[in-house]
C-alpha positions, 0 to 999 in steps of 0.5 A: 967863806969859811964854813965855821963863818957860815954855820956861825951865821946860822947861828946868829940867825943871818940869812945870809948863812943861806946866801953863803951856803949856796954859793959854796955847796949849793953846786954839790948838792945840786948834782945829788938831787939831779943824780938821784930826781933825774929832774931840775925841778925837783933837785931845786925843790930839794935844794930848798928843802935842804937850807931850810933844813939846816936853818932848822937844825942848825940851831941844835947842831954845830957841824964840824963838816958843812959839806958833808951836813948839808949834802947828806940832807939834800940826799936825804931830801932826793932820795925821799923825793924820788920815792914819793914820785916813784910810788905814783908813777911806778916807773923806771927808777934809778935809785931803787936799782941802785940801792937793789945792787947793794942788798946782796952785800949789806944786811937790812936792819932788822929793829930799833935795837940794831941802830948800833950795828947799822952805824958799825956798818956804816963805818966798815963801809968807811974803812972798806973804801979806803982799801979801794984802789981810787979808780975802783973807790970813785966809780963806787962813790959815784955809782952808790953816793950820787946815783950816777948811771954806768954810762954817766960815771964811764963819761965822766971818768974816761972808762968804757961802762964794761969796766964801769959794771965790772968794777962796781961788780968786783967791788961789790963782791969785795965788800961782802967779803970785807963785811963777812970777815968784820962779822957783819954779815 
């Protein structure tokens, strides 16, 4: 089904909107939040929580992408769940690891008042993946979007995890180059 046909149906309040939502993205979003929770339990709560959050917003909101709606809200809901769990046992943690990688290339948002730049940010890190070569470009969408593990992303992308750490390295250092000249670091 088309995804104007599903948003449609969450608009007319169908319950069938959930039903087509999971057939068509419900796979996707199931790899984030198992990405990021490491557990199928919690990736399933997360998928929960993301149909009855686009049920919820919906209403309010007409997405022109439906993927990219509903996967960003299951991230959301992931990386949140992750936390929380993270907070209590204070054990290993893929995603603070992940995102710790990436604060020596993007500036943290210091007010309300720097939403502007962050979203500036946001779509240099856009255009920044686009200059990428594509092997570099999904090892680094993989690596800091799905939190995928190096051995995970050298698995599913027939490449050592030595060329898997040196491009996200490279890559990284690129970045702060690309965000330097764009005056936003």
């Amino acid at each position: 089904m088309e995804d104007s046909a599903i948003v449609e149906l969450y608009w007319q309040r169908k319950e069938q909107a959930i039903t087509e939502s999971d057939l068509k993205y419900g796979g996707y979003c199931r790899n984030i939040a198992r990405n990021i929770c490491c557990c199928n339990e919690d990736a399933e709560e997360c998928i929960n929580d993301t149909w009855m959050s686009a049920w919820n917003q919906m209403p309010d909101k007409r997405p022109k992408n439906l993927g990219g709606f509903l996967s960003t809200i299951c991230r959301n809901f992931a990386i949140n769940r992750k936390r929380s769990l993270s907070r209590q046992k204070r054990g290993g943690n893929r995603l603070e690891m992940a995102l710790s990688e990436l604060e020596s290339c993007i500036p943290a948002p210091k007010s309300v008042e720097e939403e502007y730049e962050l979203s500036e940010l946001m779509n240099a890190i856009d255009s920044f993946c686009i200059t990428l070569r594509t092997d570099d470009r999904r090892i680094f969408i993989a690596r800091y979007w799905f939190i995928a593990s190096n051995a995970e992303i050298a698995k599913k992308l027939g490449f050592s995890e030595g060329k898997v750490r040196t491009s996200l390295y490279r890559t990284r250092l690129r970045l702060r180059d690309y965000l330097e000249k764009e005056g936003l670091f």
